[in-house]
MIMARVEX-979098 format. One line per field, with one value per residue: residue number from 1; chain; x, y, z of N, C-alpha, C in turn. Coordinates in Angstrom, 1 decimal. Example, Ala and Ser with C-alpha at 12.3 -4.5 7.8 and 13.67 -1.06 7.14 Angstrom:
residues 2
seq: c(1 2)
mol: c(A A)
n.px: c(13.2 12.8)
n.py: c(-5.7 -2.2)
n.pz: c(7.8 7.1)
ca.px: c(12.3 13.7)
ca.py: c(-4.5 -1.1)
ca.pz: c(7.8 7.1)
c.px: c(13.2 12.9)
c.py: c(-3.3 0.0)
c.pz: c(7.8 7.9)
END
This chain:
residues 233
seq: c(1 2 3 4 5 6 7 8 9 10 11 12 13 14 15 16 17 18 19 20 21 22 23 24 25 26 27 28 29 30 31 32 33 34 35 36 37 38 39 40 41 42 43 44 45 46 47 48 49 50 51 52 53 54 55 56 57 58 59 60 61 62 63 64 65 66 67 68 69 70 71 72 73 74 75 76 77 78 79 80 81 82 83 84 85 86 87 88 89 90 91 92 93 94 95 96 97 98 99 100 101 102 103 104 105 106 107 108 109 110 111 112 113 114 115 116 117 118 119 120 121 122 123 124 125 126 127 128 129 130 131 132 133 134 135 136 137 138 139 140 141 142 143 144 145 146 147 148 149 150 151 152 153 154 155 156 157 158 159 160 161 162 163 164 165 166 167 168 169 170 171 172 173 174 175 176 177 178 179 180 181 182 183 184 185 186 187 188 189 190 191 192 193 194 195 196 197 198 199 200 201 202 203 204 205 206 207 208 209 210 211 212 213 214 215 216 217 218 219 220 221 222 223 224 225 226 227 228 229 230 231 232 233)
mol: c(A A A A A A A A A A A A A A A A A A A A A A A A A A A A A A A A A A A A A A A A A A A A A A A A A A A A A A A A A A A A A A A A A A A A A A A A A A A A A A A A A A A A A A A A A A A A A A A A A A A A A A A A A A A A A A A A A A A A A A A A A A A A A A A A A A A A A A A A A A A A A A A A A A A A A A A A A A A A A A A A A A A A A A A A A A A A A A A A A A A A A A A A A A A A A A A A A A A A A A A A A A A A A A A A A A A A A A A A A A A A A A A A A A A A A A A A A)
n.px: c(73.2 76.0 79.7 82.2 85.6 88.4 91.6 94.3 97.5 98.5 101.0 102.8 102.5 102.6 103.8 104.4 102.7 100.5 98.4 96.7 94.6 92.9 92.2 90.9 88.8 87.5 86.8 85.2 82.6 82.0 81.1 78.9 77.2 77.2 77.8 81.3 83.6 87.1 89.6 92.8 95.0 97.8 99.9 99.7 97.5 94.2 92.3 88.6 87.2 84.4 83.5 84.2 83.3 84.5 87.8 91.3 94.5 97.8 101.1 104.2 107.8 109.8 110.8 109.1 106.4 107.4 107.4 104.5 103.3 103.5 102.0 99.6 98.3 97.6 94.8 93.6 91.3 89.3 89.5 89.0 86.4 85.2 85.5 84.2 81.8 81.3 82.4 83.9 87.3 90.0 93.5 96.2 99.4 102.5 101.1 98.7 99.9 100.3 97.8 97.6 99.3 101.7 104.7 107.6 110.6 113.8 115.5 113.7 110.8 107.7 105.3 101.5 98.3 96.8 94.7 93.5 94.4 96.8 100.1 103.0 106.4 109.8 111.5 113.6 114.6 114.0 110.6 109.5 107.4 105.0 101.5 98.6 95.2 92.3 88.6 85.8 85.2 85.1 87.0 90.8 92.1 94.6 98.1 100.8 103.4 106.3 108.3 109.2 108.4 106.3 103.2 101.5 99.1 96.1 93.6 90.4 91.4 91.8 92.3 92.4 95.2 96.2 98.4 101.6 102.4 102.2 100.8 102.3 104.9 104.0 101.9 97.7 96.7 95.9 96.0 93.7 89.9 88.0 84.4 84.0 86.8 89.4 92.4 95.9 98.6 98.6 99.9 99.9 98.9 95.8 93.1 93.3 94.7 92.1 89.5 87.2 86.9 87.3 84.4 83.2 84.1 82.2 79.5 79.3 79.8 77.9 74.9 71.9 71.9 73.5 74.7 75.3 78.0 79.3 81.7 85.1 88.4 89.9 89.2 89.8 92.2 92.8 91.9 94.1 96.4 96.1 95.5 98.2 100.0 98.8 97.5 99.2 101.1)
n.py: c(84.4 86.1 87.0 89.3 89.5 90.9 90.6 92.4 93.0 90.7 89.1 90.4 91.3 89.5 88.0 86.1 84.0 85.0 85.3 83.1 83.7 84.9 82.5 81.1 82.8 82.7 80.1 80.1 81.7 80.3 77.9 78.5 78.8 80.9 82.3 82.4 84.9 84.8 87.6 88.3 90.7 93.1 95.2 97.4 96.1 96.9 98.5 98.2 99.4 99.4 96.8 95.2 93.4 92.7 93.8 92.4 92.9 91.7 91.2 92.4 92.4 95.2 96.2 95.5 97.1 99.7 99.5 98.8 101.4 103.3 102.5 102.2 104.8 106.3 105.3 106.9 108.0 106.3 103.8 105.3 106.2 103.5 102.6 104.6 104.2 101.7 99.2 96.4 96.2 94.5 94.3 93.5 92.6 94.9 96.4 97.5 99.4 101.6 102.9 105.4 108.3 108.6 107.2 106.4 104.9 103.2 105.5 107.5 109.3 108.4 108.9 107.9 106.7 108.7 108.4 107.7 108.9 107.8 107.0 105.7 104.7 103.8 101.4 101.4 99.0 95.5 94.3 91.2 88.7 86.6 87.5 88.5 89.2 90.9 91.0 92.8 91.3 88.6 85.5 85.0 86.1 85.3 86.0 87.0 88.9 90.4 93.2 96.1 98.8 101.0 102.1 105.0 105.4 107.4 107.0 104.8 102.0 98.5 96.3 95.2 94.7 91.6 90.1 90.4 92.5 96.4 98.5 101.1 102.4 102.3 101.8 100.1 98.8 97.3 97.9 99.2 100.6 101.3 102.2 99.3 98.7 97.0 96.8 95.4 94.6 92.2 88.7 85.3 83.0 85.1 84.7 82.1 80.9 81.9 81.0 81.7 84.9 84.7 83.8 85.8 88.3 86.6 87.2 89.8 90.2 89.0 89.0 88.3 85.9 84.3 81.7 79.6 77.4 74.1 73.1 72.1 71.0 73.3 74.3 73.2 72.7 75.5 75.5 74.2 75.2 77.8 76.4 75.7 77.9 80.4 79.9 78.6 80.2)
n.pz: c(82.8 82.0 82.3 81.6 81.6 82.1 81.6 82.7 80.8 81.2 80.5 81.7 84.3 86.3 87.9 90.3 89.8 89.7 87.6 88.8 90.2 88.8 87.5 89.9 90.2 88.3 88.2 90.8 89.2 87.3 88.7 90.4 87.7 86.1 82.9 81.7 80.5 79.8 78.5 77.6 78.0 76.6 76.3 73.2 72.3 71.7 74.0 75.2 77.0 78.4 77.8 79.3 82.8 84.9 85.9 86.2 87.7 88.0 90.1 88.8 87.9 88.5 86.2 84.2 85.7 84.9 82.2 81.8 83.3 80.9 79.2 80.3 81.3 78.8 79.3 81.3 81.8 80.6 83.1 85.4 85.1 84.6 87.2 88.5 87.6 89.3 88.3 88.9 89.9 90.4 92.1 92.5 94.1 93.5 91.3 92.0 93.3 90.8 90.9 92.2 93.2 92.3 91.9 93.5 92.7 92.1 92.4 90.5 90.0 89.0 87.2 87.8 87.4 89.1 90.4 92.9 96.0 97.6 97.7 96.6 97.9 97.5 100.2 102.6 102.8 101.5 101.9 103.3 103.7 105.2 105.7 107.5 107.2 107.6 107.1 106.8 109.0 108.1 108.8 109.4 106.4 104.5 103.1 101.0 101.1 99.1 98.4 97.3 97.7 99.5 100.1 101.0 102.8 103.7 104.0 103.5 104.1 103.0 104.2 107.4 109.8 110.8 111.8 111.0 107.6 107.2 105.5 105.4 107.1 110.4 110.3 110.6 108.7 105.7 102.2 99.6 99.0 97.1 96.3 94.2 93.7 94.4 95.8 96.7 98.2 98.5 97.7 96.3 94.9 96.4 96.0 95.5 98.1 99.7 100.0 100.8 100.7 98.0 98.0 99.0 96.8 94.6 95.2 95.9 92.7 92.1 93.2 94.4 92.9 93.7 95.7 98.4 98.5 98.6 101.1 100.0 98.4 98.5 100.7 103.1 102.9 103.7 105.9 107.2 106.9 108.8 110.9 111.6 110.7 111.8 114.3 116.0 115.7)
ca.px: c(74.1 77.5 80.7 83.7 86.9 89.9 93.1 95.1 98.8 98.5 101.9 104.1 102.2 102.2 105.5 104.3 101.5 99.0 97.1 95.8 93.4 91.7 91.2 89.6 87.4 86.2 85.9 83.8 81.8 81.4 80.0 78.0 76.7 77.2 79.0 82.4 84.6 88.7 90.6 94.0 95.1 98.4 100.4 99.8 96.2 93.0 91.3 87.6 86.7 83.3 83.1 84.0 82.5 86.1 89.4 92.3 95.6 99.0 102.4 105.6 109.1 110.0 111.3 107.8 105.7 107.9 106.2 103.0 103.1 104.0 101.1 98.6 98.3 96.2 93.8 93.2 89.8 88.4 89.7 88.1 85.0 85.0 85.7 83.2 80.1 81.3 82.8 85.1 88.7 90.8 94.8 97.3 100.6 102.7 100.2 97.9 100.4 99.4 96.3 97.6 99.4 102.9 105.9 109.0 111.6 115.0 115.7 113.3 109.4 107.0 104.0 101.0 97.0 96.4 93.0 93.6 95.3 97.8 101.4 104.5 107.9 110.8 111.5 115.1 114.4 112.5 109.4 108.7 107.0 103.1 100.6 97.3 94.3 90.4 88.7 84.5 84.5 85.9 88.4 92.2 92.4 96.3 98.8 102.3 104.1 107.2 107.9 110.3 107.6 105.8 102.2 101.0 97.6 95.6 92.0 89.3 91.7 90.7 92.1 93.4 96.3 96.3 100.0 102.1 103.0 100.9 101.2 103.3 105.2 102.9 99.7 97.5 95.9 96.7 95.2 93.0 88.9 86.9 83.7 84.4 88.0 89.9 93.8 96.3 100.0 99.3 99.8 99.4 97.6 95.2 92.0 93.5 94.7 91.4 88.0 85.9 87.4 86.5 83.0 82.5 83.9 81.4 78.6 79.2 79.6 76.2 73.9 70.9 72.0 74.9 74.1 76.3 78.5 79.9 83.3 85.7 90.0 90.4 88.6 90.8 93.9 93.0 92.0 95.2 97.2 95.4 96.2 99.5 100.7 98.7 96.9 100.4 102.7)
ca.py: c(85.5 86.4 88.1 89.0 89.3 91.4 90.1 93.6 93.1 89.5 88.9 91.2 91.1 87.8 87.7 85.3 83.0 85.5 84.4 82.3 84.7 84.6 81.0 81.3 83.5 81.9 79.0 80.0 81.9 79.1 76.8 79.3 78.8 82.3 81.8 83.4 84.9 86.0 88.1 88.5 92.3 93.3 96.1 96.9 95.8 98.4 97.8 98.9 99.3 98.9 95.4 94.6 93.6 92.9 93.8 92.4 93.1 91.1 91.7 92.7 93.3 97.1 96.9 95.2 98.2 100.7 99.3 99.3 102.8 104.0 102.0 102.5 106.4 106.4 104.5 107.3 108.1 104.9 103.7 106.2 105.5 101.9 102.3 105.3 102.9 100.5 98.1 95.6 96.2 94.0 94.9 92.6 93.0 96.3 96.8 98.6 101.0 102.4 103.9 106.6 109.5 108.4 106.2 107.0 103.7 103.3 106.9 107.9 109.2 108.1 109.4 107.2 107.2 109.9 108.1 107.6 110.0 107.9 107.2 104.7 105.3 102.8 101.3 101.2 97.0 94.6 94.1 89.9 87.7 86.1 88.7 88.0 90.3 91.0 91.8 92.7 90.7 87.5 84.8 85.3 86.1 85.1 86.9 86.9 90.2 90.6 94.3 97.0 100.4 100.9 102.6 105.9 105.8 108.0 106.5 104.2 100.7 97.4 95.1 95.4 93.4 90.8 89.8 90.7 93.9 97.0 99.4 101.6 102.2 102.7 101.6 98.8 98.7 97.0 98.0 100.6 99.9 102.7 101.4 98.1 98.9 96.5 96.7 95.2 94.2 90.6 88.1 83.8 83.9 85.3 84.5 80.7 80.7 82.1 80.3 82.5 85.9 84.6 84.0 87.3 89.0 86.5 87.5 90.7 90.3 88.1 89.6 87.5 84.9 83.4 80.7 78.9 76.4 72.9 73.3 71.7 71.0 75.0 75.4 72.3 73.2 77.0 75.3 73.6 76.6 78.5 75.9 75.6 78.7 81.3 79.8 78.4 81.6)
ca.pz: c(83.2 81.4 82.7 81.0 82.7 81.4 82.2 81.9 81.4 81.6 80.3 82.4 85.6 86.5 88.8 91.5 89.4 89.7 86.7 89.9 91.0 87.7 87.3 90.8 90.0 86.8 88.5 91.3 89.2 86.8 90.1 90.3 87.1 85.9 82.2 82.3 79.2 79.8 77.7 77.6 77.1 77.1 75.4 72.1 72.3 72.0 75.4 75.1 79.3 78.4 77.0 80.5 84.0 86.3 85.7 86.8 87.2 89.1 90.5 88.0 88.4 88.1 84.9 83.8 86.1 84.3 80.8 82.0 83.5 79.9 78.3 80.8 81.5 77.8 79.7 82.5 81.6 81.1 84.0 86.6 84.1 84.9 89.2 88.9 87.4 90.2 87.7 90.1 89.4 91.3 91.6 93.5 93.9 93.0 90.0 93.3 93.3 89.6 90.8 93.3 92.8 91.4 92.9 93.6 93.4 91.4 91.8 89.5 90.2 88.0 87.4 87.5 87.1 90.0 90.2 93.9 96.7 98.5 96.8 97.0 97.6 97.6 101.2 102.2 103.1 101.1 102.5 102.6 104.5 105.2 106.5 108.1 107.5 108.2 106.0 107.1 110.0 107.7 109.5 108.8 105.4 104.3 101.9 101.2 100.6 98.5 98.1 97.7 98.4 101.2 99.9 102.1 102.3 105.0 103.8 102.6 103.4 102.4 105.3 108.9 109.7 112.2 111.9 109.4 107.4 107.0 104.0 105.5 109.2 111.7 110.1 110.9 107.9 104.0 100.7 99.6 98.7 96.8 95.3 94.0 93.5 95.2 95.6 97.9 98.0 99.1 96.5 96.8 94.8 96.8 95.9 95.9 99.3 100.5 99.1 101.8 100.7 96.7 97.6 98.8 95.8 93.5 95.8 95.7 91.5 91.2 93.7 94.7 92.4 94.7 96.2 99.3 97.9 99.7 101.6 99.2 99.4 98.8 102.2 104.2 102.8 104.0 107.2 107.8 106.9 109.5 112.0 111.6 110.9 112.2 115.2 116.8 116.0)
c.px: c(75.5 78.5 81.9 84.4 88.2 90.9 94.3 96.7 99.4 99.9 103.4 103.8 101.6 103.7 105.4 103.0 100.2 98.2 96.1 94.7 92.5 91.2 90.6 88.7 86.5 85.7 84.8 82.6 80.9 80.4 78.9 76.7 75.9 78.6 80.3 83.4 85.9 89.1 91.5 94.5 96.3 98.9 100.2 98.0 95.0 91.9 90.4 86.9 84.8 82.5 82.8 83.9 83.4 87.4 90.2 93.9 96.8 100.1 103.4 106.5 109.4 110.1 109.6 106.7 105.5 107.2 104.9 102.5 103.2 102.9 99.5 97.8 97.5 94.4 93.1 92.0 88.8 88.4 89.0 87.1 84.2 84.8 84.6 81.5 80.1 81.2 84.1 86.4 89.7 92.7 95.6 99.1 101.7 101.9 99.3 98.6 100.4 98.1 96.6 98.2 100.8 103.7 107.1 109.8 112.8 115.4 115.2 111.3 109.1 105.7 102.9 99.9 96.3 94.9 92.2 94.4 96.2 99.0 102.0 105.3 108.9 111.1 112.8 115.3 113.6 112.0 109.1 108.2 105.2 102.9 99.4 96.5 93.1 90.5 86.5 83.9 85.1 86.8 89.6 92.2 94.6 96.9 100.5 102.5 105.3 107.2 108.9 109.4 106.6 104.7 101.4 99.6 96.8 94.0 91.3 90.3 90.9 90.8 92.9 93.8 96.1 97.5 100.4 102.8 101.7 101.5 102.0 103.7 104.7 101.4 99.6 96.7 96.8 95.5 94.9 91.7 88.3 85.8 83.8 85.9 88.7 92.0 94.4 97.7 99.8 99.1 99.8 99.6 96.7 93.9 92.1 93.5 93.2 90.1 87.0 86.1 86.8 84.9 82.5 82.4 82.8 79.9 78.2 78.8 78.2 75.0 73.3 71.1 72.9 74.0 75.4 76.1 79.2 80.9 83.8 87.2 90.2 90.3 89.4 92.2 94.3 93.0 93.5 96.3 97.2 96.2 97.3 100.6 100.3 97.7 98.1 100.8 102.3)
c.py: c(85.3 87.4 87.7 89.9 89.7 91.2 91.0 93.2 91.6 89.2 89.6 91.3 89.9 87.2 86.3 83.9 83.8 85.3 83.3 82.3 84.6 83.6 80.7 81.6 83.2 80.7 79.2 81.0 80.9 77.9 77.8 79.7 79.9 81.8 83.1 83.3 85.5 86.4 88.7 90.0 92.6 94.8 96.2 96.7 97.0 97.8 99.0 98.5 98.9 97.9 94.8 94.6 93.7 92.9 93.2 92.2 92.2 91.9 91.6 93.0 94.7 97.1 96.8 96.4 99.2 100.8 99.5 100.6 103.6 103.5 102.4 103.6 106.7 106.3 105.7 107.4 107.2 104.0 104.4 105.7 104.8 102.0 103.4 104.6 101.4 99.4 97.5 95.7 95.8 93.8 94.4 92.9 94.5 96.6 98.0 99.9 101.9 103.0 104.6 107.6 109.3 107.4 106.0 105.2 103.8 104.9 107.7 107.9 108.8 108.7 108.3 107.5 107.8 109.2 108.7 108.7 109.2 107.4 106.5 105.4 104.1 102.7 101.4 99.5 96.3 94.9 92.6 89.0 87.3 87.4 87.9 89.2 90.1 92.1 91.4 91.5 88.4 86.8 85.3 85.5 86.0 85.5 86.8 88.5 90.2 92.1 95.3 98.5 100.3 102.1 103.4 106.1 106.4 107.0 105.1 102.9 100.1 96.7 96.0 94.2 93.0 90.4 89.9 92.3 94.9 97.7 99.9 102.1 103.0 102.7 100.4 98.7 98.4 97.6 99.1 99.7 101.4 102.3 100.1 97.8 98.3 96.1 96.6 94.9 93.3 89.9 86.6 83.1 83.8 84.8 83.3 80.2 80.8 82.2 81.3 84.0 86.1 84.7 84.8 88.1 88.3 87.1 88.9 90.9 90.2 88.6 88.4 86.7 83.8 82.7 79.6 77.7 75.1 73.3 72.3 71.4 72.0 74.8 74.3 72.5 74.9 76.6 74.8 74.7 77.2 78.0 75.9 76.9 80.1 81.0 79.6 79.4 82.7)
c.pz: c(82.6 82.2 82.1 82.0 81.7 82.2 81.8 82.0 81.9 81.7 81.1 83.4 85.8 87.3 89.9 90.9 89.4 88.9 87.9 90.3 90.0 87.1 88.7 91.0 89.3 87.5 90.1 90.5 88.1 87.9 90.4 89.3 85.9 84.4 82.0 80.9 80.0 78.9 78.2 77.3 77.9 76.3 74.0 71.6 72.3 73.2 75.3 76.8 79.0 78.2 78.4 81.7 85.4 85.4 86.3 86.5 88.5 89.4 89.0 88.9 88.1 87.1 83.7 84.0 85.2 83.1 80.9 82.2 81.8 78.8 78.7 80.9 80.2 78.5 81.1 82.4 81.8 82.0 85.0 86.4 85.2 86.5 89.0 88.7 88.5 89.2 88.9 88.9 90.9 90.7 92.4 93.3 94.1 92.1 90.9 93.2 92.1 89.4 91.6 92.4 92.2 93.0 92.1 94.0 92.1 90.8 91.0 90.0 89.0 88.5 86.7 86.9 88.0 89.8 91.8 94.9 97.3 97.1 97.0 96.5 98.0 99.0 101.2 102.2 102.2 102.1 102.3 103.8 104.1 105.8 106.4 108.1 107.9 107.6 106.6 108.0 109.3 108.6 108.7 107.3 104.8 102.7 102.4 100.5 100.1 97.7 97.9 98.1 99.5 100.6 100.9 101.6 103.7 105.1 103.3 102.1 103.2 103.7 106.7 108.9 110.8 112.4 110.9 109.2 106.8 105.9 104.4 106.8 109.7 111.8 110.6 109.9 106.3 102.8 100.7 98.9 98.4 96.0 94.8 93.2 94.6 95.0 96.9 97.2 97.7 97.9 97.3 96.4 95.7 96.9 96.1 96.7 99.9 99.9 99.7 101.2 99.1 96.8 98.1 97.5 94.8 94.1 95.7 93.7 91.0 91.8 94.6 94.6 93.2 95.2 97.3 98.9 99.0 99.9 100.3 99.7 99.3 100.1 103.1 103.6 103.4 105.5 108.0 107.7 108.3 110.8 112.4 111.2 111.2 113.6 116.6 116.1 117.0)
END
C-alpha cells in the first residue's frame, strides 16, 4: 500500500512547527508499514488534487493567509472534489478558516473557498492559551490556541471542549468535521502531542490494515502532560 501526502503551502503555513503533524503522520503510517510519499506545494506550483490521498495544511501569520487566499480560490473545485470523494484533508491552525464562507480581520473581508457554511471574524482579544478536547469518546486530546478570529460555526464540529477555548463565545465545541475533512484551530503540533488521536486518523486512512502499535515516549510524554497539567488544574 502507497499514500501520498500534499503538503499545501508548506512554506507559508508553518507558523508554530506545524510541519510536525506531517512527519507524524508519515511516521505512523510508515510503522504501519504503509509506504509514504510527501510533496511539498506551495505557490506557484500546479497542484493536481488527484495525485493525492491527504492534504494538509498549517497555521500562517495574516500577511502569509492573505497570500494563500489569493492562490488558493483557483483551487475551489478541486478542492470540494477531493472532501466530496472523502479524500482526508487535514487543516490546523488559521488555514481552517479558508474553507468557510470568508473572514473578516484587518479591516478587510476576504473572501474564501465558501466550501463550508460557518465564517471568521477578527476577535477584539487574542485568543491564547492550551485547550482540552474530546474527540469520539477519546481521553483529553490537547491543543494550544493562538488566534486573532473566533470561527462561527452552527454544525458538524470536530471536538468538545473540556477546558479551554471554544470556536466562538458561547460554544462548547472546536473545529468543524464534514466527511473526512478535518479542521481545527489547535496547533502543537497536534498530531505530536497526541499519539492516540494520530492512530485514529491512520486507522481511519488504512482500514483493516492498522494494526495496534506498542505504547512508545509519544504516549509517556502525553501521559505526563495529562498529569500535570490537566488532571491537577
Amino acid at each position: 500500500m502507497k499514500v501520498k501526502i500534499a503538503h499545501l503551502y508548506y512554506d507559508l503555513l508553518n507558523l508554530y512547527g506545524e510541519q510536525g503533524n506531517v512527519l507524524a503522520l508519515k511516521n505512523a503510517l510508515t510503522n504501519q508499514k504503509v509506504k509514504v510519499e510527501v510533496q511539498q506545494l506551495t505557490i506557484g506550483d500546479k497542484i493536481d488534487f488527484d495525485k493525492y490521498d491527504i492534504f494538509y495544511m498549517g497555521m500562517g501569520s495574516n500577511e502569509n493567509i492573505a497570500l494563500v487566499i489569493d492562490d488558493i480560490i483557483k483551487y475551489h473545485e478541486d478542492i470540494k472534489k477531493v472532501i466530496q470523494k472523502n479524500k482526508f484533508f487535514i487543516a490546523t491552525g488559521n488555514s481552517y478558516e479558508l474553507f468557510g464562507q470568508f473572514i473578516e480581520m484587518d479591516n478587510h473581508k476576504y473572501k474564501t473557498l465558501e466550501i463550508f457554511n460557518y465564517y471568521s471574524k477578527e476577535n477584539p482579544k487574542r485568543i491564547t492559551g492550551e485547550t482540552f478536547v474530546e474527540f469520539k469518546g477519546l481521553s483529553p486530546i490537547i491543543g494550544f490556541q493562538n488566534r486573532i478570529c473566533c470561527t462561527i460555526n452552527e454544525e458538524k464540529h470536530l471536538f468538545k471542549v473540556l477546558k479551554g477555548f471554544a470556536s466562538n463565545s458561547g460554544s462548547e465545541f472546536e473545529g468543524y468535521r464534514e466527511n473526512n475533512f478535518f479542521g481545527t484551530h489547535l496547533l502543537g503540533p497536534l498530531l505530536i502531542r497526541n499519539p492516540h488521536f494520530t492512530d485514529y486518523l491512520v486507522k481511519e486512512i488504512i482500514g483493516k490494515k492498522w494494526q495496534k502499535r506498542e505504547r512508545g515516549l509519544e504516549d509517556k510524554a502525553y501521559d505526563e502532560y495529562i498529569k500535570n497539567f490537566y488532571e491537577k488544574s
